[in-house]
ROMI-975690 format. One line per field, with one value per residue (C-alpha): x, y, z; residue in one letter. Coordinates in steps of 0.02 Angstrom, whole numbers, plus 32768, in hexadecimal, padded with zeros to 4 digits. Each point is the difference from the previous one (the first is absolute). Last residue first. Layout:
N
c1 = c(X  ...)
c2 = c(Y  ...)
c3 = c(Z  ...)
code = c(a  ...)
***
This chain:
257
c1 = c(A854  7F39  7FD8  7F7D  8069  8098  7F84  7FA3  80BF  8032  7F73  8021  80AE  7FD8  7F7A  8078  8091  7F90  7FAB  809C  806C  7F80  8000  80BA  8018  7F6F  8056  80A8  7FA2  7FA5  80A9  8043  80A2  807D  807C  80B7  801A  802F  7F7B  7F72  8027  800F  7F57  7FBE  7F75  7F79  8048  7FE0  7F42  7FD7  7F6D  7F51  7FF8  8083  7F9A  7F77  806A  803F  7F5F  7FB8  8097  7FDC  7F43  803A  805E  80A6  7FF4  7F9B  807B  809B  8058  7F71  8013  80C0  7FD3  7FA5  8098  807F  7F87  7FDD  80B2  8050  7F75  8019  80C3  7FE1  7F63  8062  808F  7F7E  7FC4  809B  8036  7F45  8019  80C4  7FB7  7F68  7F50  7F82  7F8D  804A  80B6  7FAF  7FBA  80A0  805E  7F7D  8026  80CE  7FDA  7F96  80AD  8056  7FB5  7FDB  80DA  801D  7F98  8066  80B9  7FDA  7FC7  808D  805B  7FBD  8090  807E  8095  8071  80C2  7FF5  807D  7FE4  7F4D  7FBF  805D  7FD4  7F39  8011  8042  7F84  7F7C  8049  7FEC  7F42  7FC3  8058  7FC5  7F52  7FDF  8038  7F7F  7F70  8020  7FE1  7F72  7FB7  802C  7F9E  7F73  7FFE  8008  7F81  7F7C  802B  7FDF  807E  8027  7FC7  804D  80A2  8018  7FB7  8075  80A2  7FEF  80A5  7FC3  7F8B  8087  805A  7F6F  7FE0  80B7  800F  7F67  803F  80BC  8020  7F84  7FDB  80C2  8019  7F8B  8058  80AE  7FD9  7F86  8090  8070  7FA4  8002  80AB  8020  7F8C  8054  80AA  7FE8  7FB3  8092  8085  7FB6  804F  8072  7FF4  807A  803A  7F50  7FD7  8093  7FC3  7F43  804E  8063  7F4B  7FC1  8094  7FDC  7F4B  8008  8095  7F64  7F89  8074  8010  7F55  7FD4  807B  7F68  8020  7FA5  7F62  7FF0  800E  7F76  7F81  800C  7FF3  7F49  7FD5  8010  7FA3  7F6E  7FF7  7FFD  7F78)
c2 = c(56F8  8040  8048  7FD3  7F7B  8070  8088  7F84  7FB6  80B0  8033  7F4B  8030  80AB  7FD7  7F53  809A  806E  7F6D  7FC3  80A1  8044  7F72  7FEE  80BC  7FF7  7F77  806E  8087  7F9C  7FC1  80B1  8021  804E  8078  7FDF  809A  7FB2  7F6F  807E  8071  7F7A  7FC0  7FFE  7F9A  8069  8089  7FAF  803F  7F92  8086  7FEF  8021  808F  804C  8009  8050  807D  8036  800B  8069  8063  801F  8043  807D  8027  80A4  7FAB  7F97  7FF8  7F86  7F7C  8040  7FE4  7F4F  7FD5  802E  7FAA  7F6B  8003  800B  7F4C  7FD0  807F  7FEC  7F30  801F  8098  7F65  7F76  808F  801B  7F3F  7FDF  80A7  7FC1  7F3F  8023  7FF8  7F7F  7FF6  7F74  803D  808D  7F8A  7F7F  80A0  8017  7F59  802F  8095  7F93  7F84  809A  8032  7F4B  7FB9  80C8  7FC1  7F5D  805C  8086  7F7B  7F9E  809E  7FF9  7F74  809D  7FBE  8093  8023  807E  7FAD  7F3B  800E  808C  7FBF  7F56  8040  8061  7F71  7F95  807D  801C  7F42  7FF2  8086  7FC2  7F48  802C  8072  7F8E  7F77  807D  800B  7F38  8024  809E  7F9B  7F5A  805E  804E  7F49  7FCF  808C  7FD2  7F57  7F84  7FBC  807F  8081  7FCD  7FF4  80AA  8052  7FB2  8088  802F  80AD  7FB6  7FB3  809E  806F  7F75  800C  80B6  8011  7F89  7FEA  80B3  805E  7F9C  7FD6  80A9  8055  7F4B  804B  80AB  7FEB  7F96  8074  8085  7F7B  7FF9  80BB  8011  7F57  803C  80D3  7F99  7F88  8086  8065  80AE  8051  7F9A  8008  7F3E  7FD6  804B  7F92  7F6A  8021  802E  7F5D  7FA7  8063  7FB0  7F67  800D  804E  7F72  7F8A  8063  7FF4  7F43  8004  8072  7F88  7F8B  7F4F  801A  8053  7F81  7F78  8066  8020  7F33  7FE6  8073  7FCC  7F4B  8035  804C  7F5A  7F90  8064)
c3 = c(2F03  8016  80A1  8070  8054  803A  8045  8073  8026  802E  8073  8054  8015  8054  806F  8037  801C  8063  8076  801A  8034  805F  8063  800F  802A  807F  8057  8003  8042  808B  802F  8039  7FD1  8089  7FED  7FDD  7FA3  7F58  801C  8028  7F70  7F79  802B  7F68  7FB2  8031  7FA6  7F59  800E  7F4E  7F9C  8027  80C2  7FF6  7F80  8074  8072  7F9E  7FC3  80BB  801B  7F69  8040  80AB  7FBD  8080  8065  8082  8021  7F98  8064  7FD1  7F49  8009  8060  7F5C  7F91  8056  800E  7F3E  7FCE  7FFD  7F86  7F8A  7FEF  7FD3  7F9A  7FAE  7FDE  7FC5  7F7F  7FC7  7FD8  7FB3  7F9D  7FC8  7FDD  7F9B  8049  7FB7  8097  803E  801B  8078  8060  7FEF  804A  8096  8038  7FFB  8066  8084  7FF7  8019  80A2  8040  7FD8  8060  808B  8027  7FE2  8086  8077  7FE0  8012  80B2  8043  8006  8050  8022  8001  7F68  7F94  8016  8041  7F7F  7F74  801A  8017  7F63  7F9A  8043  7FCE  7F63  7FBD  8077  7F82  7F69  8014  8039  7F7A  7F7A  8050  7FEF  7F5B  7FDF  8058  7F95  7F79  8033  8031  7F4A  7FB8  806D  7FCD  7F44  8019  7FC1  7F58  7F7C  8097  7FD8  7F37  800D  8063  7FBB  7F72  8026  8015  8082  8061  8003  8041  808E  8034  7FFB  808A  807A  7FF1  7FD9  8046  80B2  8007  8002  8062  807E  7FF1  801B  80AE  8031  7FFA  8059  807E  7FFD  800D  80A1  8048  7FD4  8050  80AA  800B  7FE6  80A2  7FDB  7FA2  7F65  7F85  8017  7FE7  7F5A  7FAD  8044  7FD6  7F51  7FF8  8030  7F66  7F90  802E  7FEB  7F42  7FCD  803D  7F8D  7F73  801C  7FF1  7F6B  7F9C  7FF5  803B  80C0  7FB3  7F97  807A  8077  7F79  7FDA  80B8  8000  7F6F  803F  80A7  7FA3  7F95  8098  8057)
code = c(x  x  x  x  x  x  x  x  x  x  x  x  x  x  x  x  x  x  x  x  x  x  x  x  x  x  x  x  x  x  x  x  x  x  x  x  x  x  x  x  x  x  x  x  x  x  x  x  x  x  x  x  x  x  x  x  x  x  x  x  x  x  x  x  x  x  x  x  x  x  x  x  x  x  x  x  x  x  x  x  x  x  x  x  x  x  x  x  x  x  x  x  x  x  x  x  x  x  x  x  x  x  x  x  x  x  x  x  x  x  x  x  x  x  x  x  x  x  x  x  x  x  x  x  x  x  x  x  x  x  x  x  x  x  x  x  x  x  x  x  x  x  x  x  x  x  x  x  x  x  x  x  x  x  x  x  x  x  x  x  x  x  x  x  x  x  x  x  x  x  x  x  x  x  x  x  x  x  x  x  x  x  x  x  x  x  x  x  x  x  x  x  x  x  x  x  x  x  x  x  x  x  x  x  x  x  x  x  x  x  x  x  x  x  x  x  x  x  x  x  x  x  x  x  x  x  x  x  x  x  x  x  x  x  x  x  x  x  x  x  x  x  x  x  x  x  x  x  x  x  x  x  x  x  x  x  x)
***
């Protein structure tokens, strides 16, 4: 446990010394300007059009922590040959722990970074305290914390750093489309085959179902969130993520480095 937790700090300081942060922080200030900006045109309930921008903010700023500080960092440390000297000390399966939680920590810090900024913006400018963008925050650090899993997969199995980033992003798209697509077949009817639904669904069960994570809809509108969901979300979210990692560690030590 104390070597996962180093990793993950020593992840964290590097993250916080490369130039990629302080471009990421120019990034969030100049999104929150945006937010601003967007507001002031609005024609209708300012509060609503920040919180729906924001949140698409945060969705931004956290893809690209998860590619930049996650997946980039491991590619760089391995050009530097600073790969091997690591896992000749520790476990591979707690050095790739200790990435994915030193990653996790980047998330955090962006993600809760433009949420504030959001909820200032929204309380200052749109006259509304909007408590549920912690919500909004929480289950956007489990979305791209499930993404950033899914990178170290792909990372184990030898894939380079653009396929790795591309593949994370279809993962991302695909997994925000299967409940579009299965209530299309629903509204379909008898019209719709039965067979592709089934296929959809199936697929649904394999691949990360990202829409269970957002609740971007219900916090813009007001409406309100039922807890079962957000339980579900966590438990999915565990049991997916510790399939994931221990899928990646079983890779990591079969392979010769």
């Amino acid at each position: 446990m104390r070597a996962i937790l180093t990793i993950g700090n020593l992840t964290l300081k590097e993250s916080l010394r490369g130039r990629i942060f302080y471009g990421m922080l120019i990034f969030l200030a100049l999104f929150l300007m945006f937010c601003v900006y967007i507001s002031s045109l609005s024609l209708g309930t300012v509060a609503r059009v920040i919180l729906n921008t924001g949140m698409l903010g945060i969705t931004i700023s956290c893809l690209m922590a998860t590619i930049l500080f996650g997946l980039y960092a491991l590619y760089q440390e391995k050009e530097r040959n600073e790969l091997y000297v690591i896992i000749n000390r520790i476990p591979r399966a707690h050095y790739l722990v200790g990435r994915f939680v030193g990653a996790c920590y980047t998330v955090i810090i962006f993600s809760t970074l433009m949420g504030a900024g959001v909820f200032i913006i929204t309380w200052t400018m749109g006259r509304q305290v909007a408590p549920e963008l912690l919500l909004a925050v929480y289950m956007a650090i489990l979305e791209f914390t499930l993404l950033m899993a899914l990178g170290l997969l792909f990372y184990a199995l030898g894939l380079s750093f653009p396929l790795n980033a591309f593949l994370c992003l279809g993962v991302f798209v695909l997994g925000h489309s299967f409940d579009e697509a299965i209530l299309s077949f629903i509204g379909l009817g008898k019209l719709g085959s039965p067979w592709h639904k089934l296929f959809i669904e199936i697929v649904s069960y394999l691949f990360p179902n990202f829409d269970m994570f957002n609740f971007r809809l219900n916090i813009v509108h007001g409406d309100p969130i039922q807890i079962k969901k957000i339980i579900y979300a966590n438990t999915y979210w565990f049991f997916y993520v510790a399939a994931v990692l221990t899928g990646s560690t079983l890779v990591m030590n079969r392979k010769d480095l």
